[in-house]
SENU-616663 format. One record per atom (N, C-alpha, C): residue number from 1; atom name; z, y, x. Coordinates in steps of 0.2 Angstrom, whole numbers, always signed. Each point is the difference from the previous one (the first is absolute). Layout:
// residues N
+-----+------+-------+-------+-------+
!  nr ! atom !    pz !    py !    px !
+-----+------+-------+-------+-------+
! NUM !   CA !     Z !     Y !     X !
...
+-----+------+-------+-------+-------+
This chain:
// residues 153
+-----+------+-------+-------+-------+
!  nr ! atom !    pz !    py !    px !
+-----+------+-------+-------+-------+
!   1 !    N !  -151 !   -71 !   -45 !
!   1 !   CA !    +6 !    +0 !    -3 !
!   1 !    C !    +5 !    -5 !    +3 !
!   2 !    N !    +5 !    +1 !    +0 !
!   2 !   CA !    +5 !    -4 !    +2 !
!   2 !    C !    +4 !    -3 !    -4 !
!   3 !    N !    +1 !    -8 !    -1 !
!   3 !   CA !    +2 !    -3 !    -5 !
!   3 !    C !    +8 !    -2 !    +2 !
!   4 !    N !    +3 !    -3 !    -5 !
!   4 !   CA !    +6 !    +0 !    +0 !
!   4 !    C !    +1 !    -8 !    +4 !
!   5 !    N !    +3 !    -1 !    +2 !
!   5 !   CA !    +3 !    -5 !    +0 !
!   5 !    C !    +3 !    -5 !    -6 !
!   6 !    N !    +0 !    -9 !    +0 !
!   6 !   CA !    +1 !    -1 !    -5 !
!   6 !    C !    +6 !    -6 !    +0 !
!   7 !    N !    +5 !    +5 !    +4 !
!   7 !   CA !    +8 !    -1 !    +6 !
!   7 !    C !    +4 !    +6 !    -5 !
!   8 !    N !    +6 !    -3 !    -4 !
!   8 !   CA !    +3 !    +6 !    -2 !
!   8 !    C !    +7 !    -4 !    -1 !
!   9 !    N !    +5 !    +6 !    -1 !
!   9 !   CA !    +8 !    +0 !    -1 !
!   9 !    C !    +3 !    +3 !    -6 !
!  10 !    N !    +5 !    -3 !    -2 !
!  10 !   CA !    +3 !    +2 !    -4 !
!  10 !    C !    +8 !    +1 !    -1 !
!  11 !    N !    +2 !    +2 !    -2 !
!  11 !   CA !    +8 !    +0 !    +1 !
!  11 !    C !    +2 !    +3 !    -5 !
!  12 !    N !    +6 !    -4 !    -2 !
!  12 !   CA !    +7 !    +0 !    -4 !
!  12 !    C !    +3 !    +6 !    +2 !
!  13 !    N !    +1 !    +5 !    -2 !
!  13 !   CA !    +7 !    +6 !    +0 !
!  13 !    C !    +4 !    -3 !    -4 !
!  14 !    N !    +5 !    -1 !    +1 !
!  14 !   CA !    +8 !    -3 !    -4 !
!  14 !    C !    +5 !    +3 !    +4 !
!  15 !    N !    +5 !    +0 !    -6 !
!  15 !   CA !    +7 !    +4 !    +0 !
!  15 !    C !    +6 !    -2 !    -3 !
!  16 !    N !    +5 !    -1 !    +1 !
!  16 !   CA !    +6 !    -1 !    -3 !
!  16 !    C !    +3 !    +3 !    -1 !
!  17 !    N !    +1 !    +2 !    -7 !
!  17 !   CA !    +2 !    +7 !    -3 !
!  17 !    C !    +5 !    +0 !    -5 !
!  18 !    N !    +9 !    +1 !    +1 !
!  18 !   CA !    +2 !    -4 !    -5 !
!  18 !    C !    +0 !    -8 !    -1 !
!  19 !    N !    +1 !    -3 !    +6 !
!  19 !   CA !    -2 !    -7 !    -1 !
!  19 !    C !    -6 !    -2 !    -5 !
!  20 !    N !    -4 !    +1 !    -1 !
!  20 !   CA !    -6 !    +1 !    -2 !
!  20 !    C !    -6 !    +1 !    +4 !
!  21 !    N !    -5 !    -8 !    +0 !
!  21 !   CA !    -7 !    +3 !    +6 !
!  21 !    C !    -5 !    +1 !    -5 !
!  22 !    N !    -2 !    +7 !    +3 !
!  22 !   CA !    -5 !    +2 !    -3 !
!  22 !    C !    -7 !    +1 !    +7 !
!  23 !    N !    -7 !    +1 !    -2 !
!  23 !   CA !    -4 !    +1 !    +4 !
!  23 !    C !    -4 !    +6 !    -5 !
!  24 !    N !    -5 !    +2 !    +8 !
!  24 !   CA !    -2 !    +6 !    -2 !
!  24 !    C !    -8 !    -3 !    -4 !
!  25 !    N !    -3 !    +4 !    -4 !
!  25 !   CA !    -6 !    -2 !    -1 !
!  25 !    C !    -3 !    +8 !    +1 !
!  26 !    N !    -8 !    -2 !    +0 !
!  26 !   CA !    -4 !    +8 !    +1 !
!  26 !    C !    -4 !    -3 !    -5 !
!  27 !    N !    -2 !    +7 !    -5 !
!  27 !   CA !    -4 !    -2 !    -3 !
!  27 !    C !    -7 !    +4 !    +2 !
!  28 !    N !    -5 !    -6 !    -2 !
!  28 !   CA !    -7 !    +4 !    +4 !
!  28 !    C !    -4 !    +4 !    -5 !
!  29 !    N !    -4 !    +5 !    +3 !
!  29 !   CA !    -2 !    +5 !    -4 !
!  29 !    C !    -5 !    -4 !    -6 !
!  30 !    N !    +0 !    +3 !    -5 !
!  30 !   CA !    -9 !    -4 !    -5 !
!  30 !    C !    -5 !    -1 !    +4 !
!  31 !    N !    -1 !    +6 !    +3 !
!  31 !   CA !    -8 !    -3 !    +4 !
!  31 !    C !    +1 !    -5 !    +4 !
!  32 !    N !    +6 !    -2 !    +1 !
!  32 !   CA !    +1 !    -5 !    +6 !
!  32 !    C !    +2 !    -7 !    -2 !
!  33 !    N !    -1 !    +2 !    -8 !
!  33 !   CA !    +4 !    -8 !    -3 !
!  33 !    C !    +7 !    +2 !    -5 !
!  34 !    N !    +3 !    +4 !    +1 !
!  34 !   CA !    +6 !    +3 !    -4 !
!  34 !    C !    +5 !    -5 !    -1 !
!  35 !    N !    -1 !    -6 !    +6 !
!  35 !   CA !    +6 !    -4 !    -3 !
!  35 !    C !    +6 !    +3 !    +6 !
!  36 !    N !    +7 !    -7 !    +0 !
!  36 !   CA !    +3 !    +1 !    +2 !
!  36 !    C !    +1 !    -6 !    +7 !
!  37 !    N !    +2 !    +4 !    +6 !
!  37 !   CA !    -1 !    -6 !    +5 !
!  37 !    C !    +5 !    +3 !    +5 !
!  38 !    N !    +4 !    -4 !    +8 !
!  38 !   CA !    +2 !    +1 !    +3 !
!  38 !    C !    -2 !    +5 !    +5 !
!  39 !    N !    -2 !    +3 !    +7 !
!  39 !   CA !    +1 !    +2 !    +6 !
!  39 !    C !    -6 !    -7 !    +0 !
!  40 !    N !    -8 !    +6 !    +3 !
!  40 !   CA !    -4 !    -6 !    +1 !
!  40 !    C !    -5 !    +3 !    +6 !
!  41 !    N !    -4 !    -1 !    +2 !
!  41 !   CA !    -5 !    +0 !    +5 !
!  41 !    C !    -5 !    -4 !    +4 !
!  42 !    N !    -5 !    +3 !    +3 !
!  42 !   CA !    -4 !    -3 !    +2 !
!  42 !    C !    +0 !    +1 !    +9 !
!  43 !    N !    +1 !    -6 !    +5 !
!  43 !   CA !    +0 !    +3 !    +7 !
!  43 !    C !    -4 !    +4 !    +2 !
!  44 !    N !    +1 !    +5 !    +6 !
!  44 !   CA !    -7 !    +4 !    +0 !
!  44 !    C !    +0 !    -5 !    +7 !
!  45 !    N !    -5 !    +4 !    +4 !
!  45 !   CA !    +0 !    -6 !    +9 !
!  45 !    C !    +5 !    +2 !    +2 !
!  46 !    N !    +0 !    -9 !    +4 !
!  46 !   CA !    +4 !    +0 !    +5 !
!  46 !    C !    +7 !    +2 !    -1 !
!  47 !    N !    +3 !    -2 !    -7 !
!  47 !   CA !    +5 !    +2 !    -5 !
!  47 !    C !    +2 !    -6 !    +0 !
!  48 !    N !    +8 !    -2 !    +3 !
!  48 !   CA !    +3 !    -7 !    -5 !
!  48 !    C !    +1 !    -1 !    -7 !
!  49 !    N !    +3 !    -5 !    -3 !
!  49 !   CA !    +3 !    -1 !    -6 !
!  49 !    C !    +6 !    +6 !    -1 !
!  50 !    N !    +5 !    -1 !    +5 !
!  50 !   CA !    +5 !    +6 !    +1 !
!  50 !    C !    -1 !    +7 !    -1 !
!  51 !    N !    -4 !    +1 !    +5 !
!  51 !   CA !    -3 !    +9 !    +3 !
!  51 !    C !    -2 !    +2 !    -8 !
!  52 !    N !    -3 !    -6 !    -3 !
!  52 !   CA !    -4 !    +4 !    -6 !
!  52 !    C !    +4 !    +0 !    -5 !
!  53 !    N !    +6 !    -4 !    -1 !
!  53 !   CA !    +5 !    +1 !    -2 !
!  53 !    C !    +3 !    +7 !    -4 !
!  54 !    N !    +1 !    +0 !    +8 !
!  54 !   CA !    +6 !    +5 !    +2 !
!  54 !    C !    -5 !    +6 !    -4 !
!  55 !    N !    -6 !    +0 !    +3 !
!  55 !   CA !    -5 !    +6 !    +0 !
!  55 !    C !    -2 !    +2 !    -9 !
!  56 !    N !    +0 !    -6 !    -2 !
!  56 !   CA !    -1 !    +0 !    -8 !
!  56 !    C !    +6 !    +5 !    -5 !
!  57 !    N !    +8 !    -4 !    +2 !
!  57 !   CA !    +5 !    +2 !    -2 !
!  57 !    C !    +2 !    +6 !    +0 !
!  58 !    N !    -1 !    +5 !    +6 !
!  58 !   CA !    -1 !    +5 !    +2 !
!  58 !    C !    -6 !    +6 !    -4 !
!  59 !    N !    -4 !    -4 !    +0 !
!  59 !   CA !    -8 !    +4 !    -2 !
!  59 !    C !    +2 !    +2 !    -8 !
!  60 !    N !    +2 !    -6 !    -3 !
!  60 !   CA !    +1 !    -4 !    -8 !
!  60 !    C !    +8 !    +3 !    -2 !
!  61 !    N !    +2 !    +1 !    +2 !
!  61 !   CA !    +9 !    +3 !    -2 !
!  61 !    C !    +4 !    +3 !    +3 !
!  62 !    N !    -4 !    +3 !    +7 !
!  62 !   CA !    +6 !    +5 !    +4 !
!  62 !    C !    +5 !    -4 !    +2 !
!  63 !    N !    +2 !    -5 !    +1 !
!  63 !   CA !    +4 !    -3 !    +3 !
!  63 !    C !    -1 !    -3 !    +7 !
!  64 !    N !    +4 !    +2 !    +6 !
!  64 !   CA !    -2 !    -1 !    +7 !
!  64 !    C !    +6 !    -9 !    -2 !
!  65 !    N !    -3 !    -5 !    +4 !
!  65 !   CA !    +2 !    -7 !    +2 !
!  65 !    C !    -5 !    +1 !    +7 !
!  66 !    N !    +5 !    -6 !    +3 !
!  66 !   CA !    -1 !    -2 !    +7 !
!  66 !    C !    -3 !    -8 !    -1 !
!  67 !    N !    -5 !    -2 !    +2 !
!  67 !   CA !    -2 !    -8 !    +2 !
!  67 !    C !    +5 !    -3 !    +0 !
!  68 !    N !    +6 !    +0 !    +1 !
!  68 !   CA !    +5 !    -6 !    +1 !
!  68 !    C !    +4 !    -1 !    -5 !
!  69 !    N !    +1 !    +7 !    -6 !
!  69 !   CA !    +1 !    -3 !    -6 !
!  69 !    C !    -2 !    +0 !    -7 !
!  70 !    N !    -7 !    -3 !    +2 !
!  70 !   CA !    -4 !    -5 !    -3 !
!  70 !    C !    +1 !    -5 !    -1 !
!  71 !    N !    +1 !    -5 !    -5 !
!  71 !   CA !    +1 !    -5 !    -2 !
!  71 !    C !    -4 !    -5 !    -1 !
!  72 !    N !    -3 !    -5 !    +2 !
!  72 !   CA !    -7 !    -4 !    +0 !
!  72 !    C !    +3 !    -5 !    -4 !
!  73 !    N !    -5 !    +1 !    -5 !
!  73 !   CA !    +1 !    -4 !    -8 !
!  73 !    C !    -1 !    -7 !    +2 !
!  74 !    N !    -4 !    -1 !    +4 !
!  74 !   CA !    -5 !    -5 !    +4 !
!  74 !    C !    -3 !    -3 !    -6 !
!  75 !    N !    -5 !    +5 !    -3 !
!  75 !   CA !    -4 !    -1 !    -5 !
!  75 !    C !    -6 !    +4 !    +0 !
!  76 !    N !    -5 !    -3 !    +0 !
!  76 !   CA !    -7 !    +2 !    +1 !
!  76 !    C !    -4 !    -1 !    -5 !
!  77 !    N !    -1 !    +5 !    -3 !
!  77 !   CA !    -6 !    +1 !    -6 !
!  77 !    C !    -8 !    -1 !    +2 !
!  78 !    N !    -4 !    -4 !    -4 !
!  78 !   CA !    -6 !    -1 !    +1 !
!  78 !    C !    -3 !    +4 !    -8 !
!  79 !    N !    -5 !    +3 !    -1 !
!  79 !   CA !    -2 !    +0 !    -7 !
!  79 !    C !    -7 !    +2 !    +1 !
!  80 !    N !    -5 !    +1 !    -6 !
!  80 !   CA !    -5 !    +3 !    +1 !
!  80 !    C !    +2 !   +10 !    -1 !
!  81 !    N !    -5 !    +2 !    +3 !
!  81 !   CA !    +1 !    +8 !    +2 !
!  81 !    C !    -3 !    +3 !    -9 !
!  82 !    N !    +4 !    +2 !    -2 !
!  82 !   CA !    -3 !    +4 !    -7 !
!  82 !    C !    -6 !    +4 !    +0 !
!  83 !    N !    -4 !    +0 !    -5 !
!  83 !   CA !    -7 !    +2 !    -1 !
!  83 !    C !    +2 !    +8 !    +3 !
!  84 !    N !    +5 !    +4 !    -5 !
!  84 !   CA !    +1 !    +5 !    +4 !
!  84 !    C !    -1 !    +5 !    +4 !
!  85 !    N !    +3 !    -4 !    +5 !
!  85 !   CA !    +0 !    -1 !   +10 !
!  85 !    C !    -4 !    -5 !    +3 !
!  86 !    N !    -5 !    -3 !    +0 !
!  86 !   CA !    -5 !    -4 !    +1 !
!  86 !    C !    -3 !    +4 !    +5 !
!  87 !    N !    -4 !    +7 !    -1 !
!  87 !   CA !    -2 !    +2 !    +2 !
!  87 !    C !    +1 !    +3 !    +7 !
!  88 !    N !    +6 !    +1 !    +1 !
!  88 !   CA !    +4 !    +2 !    +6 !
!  88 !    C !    -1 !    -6 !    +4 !
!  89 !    N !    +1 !    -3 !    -1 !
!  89 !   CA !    -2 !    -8 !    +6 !
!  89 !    C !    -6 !    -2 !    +2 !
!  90 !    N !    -2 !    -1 !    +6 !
!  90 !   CA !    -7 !    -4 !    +1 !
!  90 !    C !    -3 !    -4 !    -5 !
!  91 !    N !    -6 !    +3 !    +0 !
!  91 !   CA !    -6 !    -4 !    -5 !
!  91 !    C !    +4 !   -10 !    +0 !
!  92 !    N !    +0 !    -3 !    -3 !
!  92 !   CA !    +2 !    -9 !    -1 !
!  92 !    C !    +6 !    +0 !    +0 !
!  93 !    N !    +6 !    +6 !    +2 !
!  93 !   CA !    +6 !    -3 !    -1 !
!  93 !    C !    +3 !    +1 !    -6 !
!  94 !    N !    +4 !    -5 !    -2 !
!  94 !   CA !    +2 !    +1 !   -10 !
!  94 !    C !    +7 !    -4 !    +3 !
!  95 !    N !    +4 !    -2 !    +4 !
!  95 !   CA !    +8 !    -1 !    -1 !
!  95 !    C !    +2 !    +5 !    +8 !
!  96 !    N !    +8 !    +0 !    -3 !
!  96 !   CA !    +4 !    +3 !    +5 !
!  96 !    C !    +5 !    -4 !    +0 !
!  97 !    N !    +3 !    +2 !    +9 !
!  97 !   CA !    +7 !    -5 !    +1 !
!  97 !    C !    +4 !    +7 !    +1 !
!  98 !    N !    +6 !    -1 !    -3 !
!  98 !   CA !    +6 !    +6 !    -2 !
!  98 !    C !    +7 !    -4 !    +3 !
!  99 !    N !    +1 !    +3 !    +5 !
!  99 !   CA !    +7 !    -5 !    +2 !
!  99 !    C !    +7 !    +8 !    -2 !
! 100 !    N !    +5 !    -8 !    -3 !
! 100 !   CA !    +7 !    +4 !    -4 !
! 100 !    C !    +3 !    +1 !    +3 !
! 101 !    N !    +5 !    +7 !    +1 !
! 101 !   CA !    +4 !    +1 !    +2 !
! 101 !    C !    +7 !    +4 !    -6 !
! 102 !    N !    +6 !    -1 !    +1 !
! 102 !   CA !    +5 !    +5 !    -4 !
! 102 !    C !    +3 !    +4 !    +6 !
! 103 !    N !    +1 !    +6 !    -4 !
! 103 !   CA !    +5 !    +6 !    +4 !
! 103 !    C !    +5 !    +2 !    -4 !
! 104 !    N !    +7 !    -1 !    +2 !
! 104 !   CA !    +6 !    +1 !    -3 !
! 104 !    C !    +2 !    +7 !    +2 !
! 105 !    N !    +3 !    +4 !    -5 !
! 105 !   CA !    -1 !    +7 !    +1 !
! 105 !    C !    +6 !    +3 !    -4 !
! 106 !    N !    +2 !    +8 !    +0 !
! 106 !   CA !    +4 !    +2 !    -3 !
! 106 !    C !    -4 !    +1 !    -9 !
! 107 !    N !    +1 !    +0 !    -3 !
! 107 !   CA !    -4 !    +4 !    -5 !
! 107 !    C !    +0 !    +8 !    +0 !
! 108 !    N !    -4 !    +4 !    -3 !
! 108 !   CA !    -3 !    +6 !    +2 !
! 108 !    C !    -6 !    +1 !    -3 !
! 109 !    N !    -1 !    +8 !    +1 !
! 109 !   CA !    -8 !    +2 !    -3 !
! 109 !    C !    -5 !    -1 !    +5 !
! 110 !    N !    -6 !    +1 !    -4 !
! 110 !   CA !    -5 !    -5 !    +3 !
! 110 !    C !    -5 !    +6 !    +2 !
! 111 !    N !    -4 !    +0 !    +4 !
! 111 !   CA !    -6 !    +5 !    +1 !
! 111 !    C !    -6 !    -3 !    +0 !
! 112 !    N !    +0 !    +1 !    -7 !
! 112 !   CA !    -8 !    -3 !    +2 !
! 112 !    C !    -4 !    +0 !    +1 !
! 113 !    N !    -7 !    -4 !    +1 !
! 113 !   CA !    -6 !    +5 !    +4 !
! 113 !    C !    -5 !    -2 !    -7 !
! 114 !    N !    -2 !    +8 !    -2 !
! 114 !   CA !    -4 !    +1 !    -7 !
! 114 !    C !    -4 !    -2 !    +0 !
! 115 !    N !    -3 !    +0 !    +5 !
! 115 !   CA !    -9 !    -3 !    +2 !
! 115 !    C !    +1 !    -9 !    -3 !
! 116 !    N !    +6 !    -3 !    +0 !
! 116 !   CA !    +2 !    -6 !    -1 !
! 116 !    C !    +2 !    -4 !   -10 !
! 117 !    N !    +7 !    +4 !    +1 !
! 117 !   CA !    +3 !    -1 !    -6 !
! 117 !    C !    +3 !    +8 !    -3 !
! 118 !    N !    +3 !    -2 !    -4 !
! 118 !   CA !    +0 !    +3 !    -7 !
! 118 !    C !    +7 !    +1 !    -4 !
! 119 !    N !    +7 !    -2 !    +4 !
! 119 !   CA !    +3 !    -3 !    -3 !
! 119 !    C !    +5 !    -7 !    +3 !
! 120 !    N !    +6 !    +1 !    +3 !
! 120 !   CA !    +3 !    -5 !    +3 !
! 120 !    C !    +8 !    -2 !    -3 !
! 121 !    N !    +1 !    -6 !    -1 !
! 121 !   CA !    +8 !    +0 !    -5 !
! 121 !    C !    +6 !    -7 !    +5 !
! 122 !    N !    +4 !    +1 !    +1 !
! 122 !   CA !    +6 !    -4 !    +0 !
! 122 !    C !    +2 !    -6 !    -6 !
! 123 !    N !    -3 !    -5 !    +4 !
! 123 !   CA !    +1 !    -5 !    -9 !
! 123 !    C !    +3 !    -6 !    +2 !
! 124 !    N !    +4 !    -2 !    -2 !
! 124 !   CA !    +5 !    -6 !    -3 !
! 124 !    C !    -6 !    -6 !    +2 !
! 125 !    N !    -1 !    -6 !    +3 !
! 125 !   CA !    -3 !    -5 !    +0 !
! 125 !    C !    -3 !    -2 !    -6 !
! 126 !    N !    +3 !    -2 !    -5 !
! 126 !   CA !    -4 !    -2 !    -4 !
! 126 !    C !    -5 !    +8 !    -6 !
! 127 !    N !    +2 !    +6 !    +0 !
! 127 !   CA !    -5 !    +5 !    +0 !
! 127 !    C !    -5 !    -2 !    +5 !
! 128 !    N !    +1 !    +2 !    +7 !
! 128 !   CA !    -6 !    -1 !    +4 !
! 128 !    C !    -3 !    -8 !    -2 !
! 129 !    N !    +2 !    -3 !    -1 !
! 129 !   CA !    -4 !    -8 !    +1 !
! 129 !    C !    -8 !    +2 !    -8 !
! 130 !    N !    +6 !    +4 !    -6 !
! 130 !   CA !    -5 !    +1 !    -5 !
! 130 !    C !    -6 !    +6 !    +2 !
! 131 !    N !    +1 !    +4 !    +4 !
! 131 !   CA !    -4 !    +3 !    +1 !
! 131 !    C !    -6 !    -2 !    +7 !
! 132 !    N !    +1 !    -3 !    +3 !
! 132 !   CA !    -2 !    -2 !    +4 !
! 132 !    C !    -7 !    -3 !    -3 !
! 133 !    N !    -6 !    +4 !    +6 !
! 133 !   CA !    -7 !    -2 !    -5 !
! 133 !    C !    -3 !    -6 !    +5 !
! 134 !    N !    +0 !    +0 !    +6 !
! 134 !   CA !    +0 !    -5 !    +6 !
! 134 !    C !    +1 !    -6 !    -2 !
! 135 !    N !    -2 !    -4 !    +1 !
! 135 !   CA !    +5 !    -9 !    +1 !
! 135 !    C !    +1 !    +1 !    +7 !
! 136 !    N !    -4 !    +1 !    +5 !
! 136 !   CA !    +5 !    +2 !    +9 !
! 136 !    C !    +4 !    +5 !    -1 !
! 137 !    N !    +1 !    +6 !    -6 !
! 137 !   CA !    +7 !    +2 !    +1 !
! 137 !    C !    +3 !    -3 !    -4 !
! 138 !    N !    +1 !    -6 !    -6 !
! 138 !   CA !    +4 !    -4 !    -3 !
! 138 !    C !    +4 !    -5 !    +4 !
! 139 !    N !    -6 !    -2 !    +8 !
! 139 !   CA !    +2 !    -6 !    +4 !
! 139 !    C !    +4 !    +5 !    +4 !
! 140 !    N !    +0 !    +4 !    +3 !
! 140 !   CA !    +4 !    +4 !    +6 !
! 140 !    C !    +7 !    +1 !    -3 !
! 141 !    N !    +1 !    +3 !    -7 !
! 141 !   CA !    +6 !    +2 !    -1 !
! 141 !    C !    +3 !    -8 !    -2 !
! 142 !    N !    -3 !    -4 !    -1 !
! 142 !   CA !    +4 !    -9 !    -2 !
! 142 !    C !    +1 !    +0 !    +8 !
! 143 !    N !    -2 !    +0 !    +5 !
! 143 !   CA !    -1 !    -4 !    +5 !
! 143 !    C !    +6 !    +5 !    +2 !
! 144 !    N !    +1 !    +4 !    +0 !
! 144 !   CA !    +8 !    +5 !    +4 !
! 144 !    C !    +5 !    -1 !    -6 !
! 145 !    N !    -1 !    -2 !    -5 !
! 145 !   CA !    +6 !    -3 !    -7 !
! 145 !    C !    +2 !    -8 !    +6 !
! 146 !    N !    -6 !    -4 !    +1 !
! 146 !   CA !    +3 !    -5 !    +2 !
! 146 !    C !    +2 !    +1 !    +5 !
! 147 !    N !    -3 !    +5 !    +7 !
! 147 !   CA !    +5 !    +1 !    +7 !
! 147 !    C !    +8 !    +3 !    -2 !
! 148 !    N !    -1 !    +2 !    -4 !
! 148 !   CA !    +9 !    +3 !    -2 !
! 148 !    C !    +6 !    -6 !    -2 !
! 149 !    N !    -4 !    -4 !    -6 !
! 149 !   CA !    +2 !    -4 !    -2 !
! 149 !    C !    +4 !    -7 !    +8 !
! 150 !    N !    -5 !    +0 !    +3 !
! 150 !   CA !    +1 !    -3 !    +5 !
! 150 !    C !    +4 !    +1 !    +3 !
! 151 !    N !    +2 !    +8 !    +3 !
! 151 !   CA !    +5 !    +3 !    +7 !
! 151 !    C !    +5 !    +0 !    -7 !
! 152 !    N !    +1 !    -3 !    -5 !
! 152 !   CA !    +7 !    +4 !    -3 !
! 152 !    C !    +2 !    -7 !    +2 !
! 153 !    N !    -1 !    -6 !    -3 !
! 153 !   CA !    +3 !    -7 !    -1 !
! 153 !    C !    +0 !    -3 !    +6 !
+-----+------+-------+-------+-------+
């Protein structure tokens, strides 16, 4: 068997729509948990933080981005790996590190991969903040509030 790595990415879809930012959420299927969460994955080999990115965004929403406009949240998640998905990792490993990135986009429809989620919506920050089931995706969308907040002032 071959186990997964426990090096993953994540990333913000956000939009300004109407002077309005909005981000995308996917929502993941029941069997997979049925909440709602960003663009995520797990590196495969020999796969950057980037590559997998890009790879993930792609896989997860039909959406082609380039490594360079990626936006590195310069925030890295530690956590314990959910009972869930424990299995997919080497025997003794129970945390993963997830490094954040956002990707600024047009808004648009989303393709998503079945096998994944169920369901993806355009939402207003404070909707995404309430649906959001993560605390690493509560920290990623605050940490690109505060990078915004930053480049404005």
């Amino acid at each position: 068997m071959t186990y997964k790595q426990p090096r993953s990415i994540q990333v913000v879809i956000f939009s300004l729509r109407q002077a309005r930012r909005e981000v995308l959420l996917l929502k993941r299927l029941a069997s997979h948990g049925g909440f709602w969460q960003f663009v995520t994955g797990s590196l495969e080999a020999d796969e950057t933080h980037r590559q997998a990115a890009v790879r993930e965004v792609f896989e997860e929403t039909g959406i082609l981005c380039r490594e360079d406009e990626l936006i590195d949240l310069q925030l890295t998640n530690v956590f314990a790996i959910a009972p869930l998905w424990r299995a997919r990792f080497a025997p003794g490993v129970t945390h993963n590190e997830e490094v954040c990135f956002a990707l600024p986009v047009e808004p648009g429809a989303v393709r998503l991969d079945t096998r994944e989620h169920q369901a993806y919506c355009w939402c207003e920050v404070a909707e995404a903040t309430a649906l959001l089931y993560w605390e690493s995706s509560q920290k990623a969308l605050a940490k690109l509030l505060q990078r915004e907040a930053a480049d404005e002032a």
